[in-house]
N, C-alpha and C positions, 0 to 999 in steps of 0.2 A: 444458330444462336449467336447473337452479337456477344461483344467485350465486355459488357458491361454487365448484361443479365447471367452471361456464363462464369463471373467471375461472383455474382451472387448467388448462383445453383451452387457451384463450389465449395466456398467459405459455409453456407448455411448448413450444408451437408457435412460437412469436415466437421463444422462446430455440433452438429447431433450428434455422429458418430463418436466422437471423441465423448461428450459428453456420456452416453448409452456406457462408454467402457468403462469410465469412473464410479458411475453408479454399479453395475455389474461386479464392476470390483470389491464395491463397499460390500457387496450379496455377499459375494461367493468364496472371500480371503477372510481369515482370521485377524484382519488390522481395523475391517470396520468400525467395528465398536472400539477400538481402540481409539481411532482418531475423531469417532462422535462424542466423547468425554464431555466437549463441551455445552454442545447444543442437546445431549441429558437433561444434561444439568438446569438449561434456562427450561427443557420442559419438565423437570420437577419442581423448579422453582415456581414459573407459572401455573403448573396448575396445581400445586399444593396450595399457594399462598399471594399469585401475582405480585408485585411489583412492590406494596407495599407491606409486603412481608419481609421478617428481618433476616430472612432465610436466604434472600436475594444477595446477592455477590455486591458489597459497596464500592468493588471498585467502578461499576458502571456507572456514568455518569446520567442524569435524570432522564433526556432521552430516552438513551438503549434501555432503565429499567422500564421505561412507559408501555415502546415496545415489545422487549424479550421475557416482559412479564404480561406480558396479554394475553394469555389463556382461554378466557373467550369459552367455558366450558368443556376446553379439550379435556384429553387422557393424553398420557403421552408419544401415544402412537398417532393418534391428530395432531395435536402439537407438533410434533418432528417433520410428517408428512409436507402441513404445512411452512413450514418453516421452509424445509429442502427447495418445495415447490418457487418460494417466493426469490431464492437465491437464484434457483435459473433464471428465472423472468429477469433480474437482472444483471445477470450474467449475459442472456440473449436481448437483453435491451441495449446494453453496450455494444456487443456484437455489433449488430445493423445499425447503432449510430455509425462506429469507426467504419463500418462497410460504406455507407452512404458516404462519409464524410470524405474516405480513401480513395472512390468515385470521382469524387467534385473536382480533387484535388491531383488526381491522378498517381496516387501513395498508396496504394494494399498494404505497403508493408508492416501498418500500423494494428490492421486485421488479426494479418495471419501473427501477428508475435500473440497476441491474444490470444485466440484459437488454440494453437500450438501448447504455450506455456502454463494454461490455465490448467488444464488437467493432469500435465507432470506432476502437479502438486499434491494429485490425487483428490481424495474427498474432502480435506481439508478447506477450500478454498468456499463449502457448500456445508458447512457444521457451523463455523464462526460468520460472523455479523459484517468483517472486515471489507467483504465482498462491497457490498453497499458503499462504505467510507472510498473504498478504493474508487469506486468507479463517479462516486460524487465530488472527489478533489479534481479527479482527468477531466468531469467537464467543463468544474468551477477553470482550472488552467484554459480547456480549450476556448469557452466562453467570455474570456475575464476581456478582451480589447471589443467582444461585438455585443456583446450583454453581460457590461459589468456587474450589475446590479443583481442580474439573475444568478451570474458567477458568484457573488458575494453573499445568496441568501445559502445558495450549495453548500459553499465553505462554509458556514456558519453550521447547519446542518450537520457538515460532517466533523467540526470542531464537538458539538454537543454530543456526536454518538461516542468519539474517541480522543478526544482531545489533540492529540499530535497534529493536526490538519493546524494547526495557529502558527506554527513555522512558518505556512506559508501564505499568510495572509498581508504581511508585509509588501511582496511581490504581488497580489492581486491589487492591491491600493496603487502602487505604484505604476502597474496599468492603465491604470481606469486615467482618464484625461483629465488634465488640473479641476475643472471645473465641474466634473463627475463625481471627485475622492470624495469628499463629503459627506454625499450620497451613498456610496459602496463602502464606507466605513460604517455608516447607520446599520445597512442591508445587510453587514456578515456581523455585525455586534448584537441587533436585537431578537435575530429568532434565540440564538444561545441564550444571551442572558437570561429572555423569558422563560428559557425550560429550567437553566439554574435558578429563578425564582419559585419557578413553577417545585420545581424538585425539595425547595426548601421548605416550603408552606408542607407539601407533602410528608414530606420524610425527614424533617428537620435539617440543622446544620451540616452534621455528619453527609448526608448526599452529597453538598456540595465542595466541603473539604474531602472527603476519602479519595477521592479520584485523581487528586492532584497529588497527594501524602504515599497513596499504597505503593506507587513505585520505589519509595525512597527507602525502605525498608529491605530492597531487593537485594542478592548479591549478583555475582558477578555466573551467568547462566552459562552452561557449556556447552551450549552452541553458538556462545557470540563467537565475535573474530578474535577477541584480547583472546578468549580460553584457550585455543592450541598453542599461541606460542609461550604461553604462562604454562601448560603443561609439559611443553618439549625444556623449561627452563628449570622448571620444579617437578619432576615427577611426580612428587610425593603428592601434590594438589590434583589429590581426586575426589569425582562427586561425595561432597558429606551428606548433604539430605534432602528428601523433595521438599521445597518449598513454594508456597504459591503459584502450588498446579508446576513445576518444575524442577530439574537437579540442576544442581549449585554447586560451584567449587571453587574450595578455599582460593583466595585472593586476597592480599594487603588493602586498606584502608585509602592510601594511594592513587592506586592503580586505577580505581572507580571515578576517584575525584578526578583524575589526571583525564580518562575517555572522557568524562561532562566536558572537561576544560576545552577539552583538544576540539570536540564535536563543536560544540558554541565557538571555540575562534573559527573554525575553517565556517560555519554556513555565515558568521558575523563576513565574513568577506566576501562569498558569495553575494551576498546582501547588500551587501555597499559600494561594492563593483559594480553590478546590478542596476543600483537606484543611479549611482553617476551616468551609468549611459542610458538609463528610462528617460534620466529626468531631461536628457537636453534637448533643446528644441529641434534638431536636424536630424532625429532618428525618426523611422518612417514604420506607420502603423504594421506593416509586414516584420521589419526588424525587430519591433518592439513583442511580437505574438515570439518568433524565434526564441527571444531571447528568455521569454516567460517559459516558455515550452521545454528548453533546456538546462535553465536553472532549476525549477522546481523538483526535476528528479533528482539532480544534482545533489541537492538539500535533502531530501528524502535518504538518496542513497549514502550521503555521509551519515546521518541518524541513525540509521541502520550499522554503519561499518562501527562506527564508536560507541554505539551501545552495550549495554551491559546485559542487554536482555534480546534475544532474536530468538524469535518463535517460526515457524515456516511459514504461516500464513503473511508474516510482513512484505515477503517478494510481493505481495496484491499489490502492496503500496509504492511498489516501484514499477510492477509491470504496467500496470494501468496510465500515468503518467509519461513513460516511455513508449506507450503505443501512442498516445497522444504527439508525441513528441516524434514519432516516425513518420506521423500523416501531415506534419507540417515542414520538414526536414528535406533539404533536396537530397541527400546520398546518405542513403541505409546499407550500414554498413553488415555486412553476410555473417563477420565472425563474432562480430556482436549478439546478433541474435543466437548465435549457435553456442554462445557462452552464456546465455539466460536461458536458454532451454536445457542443455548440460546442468546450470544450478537448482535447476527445480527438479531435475532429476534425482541428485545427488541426494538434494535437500530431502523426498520422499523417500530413497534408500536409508538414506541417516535416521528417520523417522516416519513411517512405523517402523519399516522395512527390520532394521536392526537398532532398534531404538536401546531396548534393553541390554545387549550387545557392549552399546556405548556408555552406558551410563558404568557396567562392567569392566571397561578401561578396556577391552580386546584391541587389537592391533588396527586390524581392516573397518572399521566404521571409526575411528581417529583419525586415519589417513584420507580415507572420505570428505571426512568432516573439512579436515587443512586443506584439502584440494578445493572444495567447494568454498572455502574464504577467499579462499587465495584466486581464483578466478571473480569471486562478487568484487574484489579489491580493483580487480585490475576492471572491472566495468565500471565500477564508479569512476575510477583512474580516467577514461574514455570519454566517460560524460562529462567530466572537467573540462578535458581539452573541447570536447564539441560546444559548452560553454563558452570556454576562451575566445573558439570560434565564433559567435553568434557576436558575442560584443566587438570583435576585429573587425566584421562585416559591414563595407559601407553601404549605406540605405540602397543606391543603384542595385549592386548585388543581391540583395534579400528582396527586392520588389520584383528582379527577375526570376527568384529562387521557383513561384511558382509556375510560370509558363514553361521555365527548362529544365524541370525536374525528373532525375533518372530513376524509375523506375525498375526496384528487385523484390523479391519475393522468396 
């Protein structure tokens, strides 16, 4: 068996087997239903009521209510069945792009972090919707210099299912070649818009304000990054109460405002660093993929660190991106991947694992908790510098990046 098909017997089997335990797991462990709370939910919601029921959760935006309320005459064991089903399909639809693409490029490494990392997260990853968004942003990135447009209807898509995808739409414009932007501005503005009109006519104004509003209501969740060093500072700041599907604890008024501040100046320079070396004429279509490729996790992964709200399924939002980001990359680095694979471990231990545990203030799932920021910290940290790198990079270098590219796994 040659290199290439042995390396797709592989991967394809690694990614069944891996998958088979996560489902297995959801059978046969008392967390299942714990971590399915959500995707219950959207099938009690669909099929009590579909979509335009007022039963339906306003924080989703007109989209996801279109789909996660489509019911379609299910029960809820249809419902869920289906639903689970459609998350592998793309879950192994990404797969065999990144395989193919890993291929071309002579990069697996983009693969196997996939592979690997996705079902550390356990079942979670196959209950929530994020799946989809996640894998629809890494194409919009990988697509945005050879099909912007089509990059551009992606992002728009996954802007309408979850909003946060708008971050990074700035960087896909700024792709797209002077006389393209235009065009790829149209392409990632009007599927959205339409489903936010569509969502209005529907379901009135509320659709389209909740979505933006429900966050701001939030406090400060204790599993973001700010929560362990506000609780090694304050003790006394333990979970007060579940709120919006989560526990919360106490945090100054502050402290919230200051993580918005802090997140928006660090991605504002990302950003503008970014467009100074997009926009100049002597960057070279290879440099410029680079540079997309590693800024965007970048921005993602800052979101994440200065949030006030980190739920476990958000790692989708960075792995996805950062496999993107290894199939185009000449040196993947070993300890990196072994620190995203380590966080989604954690992060499943943290929750279901000893969920309840934690919310308890116990010792051993706090120290969990800090280890696993404290490592996401230092990988965003990483993709900073690999940033810094990309824009340092004179066009010679990055045009040779792909013929001399070291391959690890």
């Amino acid at each position: 068996m040659k290199g290439p098909a042995r390396l797709t017997a592989v991967a394809l089997t690694g990614w069944a087997f891996s998958r088979c335990a996560v489902l297995l797991w959801w059978a046969y462990t008392p967390y299942g239903d714990t971590v399915a709370t959500d995707l219950y939910r959207y099938a009690h919601f669909a099929t009590e009521g579909g979509a335009s029921s007022g039963l339906f959760p306003w924080e989703y935006p007109a989209l996801a209510r279109l789909i996660l309320g489509s019911g379609f005459g299910l029960d809820v064991a249809g419902y869920a069945s289906g639903y689970l089903l459609a998350m592998l399909i793309c879950d192994l639809g990404f797969t065999i792009w990144l395989l193919r693409h890993g291929q071309r490029e002579r990069s697996p490494a983009g693969v196997w972090l996939w592979i690997v990392t996705v079902p550390l997260l356990g079942v979670i990853p196959y209950t929530r919707y994020d799946m989809v968004v996640a894998c629809a942003v890494a194409l919009a990135i990988a697509w945005g210099g050879r099909r912007p447009q089509v990059a551009a209807v992606l992002l728009s898509l996954a802007i309408a299912l979850k909003l946060w995808p708008l971050i990074l739409l700035p960087l896909l414009v700024l792709r797209a070649r002077s006389g393209e932007r235009r065009r790829v501005v149209v392409a990632a503005f009007a599927p959205w818009i339409a489903f936010e009109v569509l969502g209005g006519l529907l379901w009135g104004t509320r659709s389209v304000t909740a979505p933006w509003l429900w966050q701001q209501g939030r406090g400060l969740q204790i599993e973001s990054i700010a929560a362990g060093p506000l609780r090694i500072l304050h003790p006394g700041a333990d979970p007060i109460e579940a709120r919006f599907n989560a526990w919360e604890t106490t945090s100054p008024e502050w402290l919230i405002g200051l993580l918005a501040l802090v997140g928006l100046a660090l991605m504002t320079v990302v950003l503008a660093a970014s467009a100074r070396r997009l926009l100049t004429p002597e960057v070279s279509k290879q440099q410029a993929d680079h540079i997309v490729a590693a800024a965007a996790p970048l921005m993602i992964g800052v979101l994440i660190v200065t949030g006030k709200v980190f739920s476990p399924q958000y790692l989708l939002w960075l792995i996805a991106p950062l496999a993107v980001d290894y199939a185009l990359r000449r040196n993947q680095m070993r300890w990196e991947f072994g620190l995203m694979a380590a966080i989604c471990a954690m992060t499943t231990f943290i929750y279901p694992v000893v969920g309840f545990q934690l919310v308890a203030g116990e010792t051993l799932p706090w120290t969990v908790l800090l280890v696993r920021n404290f490592l996401l910290v230092i990988v965003v940290g990483a993709l900073a510098v690999r940033w810094r790198e990309s824009l340092a990079a004179p066009p010679e270098q990055a045009s040779r990046s792909k013929t001399n590219m070291e391959v690890t796994t």
